[in-house]
C-alpha positions as a printed NumPy array, in Angstrom:
array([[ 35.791,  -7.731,  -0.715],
       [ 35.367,  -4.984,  -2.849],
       [ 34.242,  -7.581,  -5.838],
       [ 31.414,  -8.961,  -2.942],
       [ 30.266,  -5.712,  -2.078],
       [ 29.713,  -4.641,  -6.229],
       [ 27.349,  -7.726,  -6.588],
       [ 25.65 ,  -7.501,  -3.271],
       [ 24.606,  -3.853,  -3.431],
       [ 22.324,  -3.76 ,  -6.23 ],
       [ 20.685,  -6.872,  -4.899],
       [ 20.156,  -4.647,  -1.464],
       [ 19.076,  -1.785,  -3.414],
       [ 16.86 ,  -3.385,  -5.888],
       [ 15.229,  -5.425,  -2.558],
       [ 14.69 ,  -2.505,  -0.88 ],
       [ 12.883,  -0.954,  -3.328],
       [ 10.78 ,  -3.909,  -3.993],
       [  9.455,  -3.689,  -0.473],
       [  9.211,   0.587,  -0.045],
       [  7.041,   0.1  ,  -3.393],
       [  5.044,  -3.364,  -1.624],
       [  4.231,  -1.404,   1.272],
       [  3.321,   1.894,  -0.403],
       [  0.788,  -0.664,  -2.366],
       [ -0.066,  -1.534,   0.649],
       [ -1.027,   1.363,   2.403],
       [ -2.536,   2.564,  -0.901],
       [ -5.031,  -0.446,  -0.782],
       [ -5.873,  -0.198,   2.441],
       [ -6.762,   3.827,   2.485],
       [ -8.549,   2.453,  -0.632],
       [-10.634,  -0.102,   0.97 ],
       [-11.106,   2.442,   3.882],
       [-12.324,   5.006,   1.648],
       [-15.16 ,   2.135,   0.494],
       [-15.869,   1.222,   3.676],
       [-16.948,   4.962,   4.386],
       [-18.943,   6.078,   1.393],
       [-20.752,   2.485,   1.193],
       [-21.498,   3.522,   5.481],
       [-22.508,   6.734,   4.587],
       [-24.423,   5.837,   1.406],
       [-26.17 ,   3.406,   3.869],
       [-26.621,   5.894,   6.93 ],
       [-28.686,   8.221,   4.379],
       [-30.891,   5.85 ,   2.773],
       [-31.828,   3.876,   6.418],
       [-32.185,   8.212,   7.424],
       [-34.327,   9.161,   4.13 ],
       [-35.456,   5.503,   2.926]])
């Protein structure tokens, strides 16, 4: 059991980590593409306001 348990748990670690880091990415991209979405909006707003 103990032999099982060795192998498995750096698979379950190294998984885990794989996904904490995927959805960090994740998150990361989307804030990114919000952050876009918002200064192309504004950047739009003035020049429809000023233009």
């Amino acid at each position: 059991v103990t032999i099982v348990t060795w192998l498995i748990l750096p698979v379950v670690i190294c998984l885990s980590q794989r996904l904490s880091h995927a959805c960090l990415s994740i998150s990361n991209y989307k804030a990114k593409l919000r952050m876009a979405h918002y200064i192309s909006y504004r950047l739009f707003d003035s020049t429809l306001l000023h233009g």
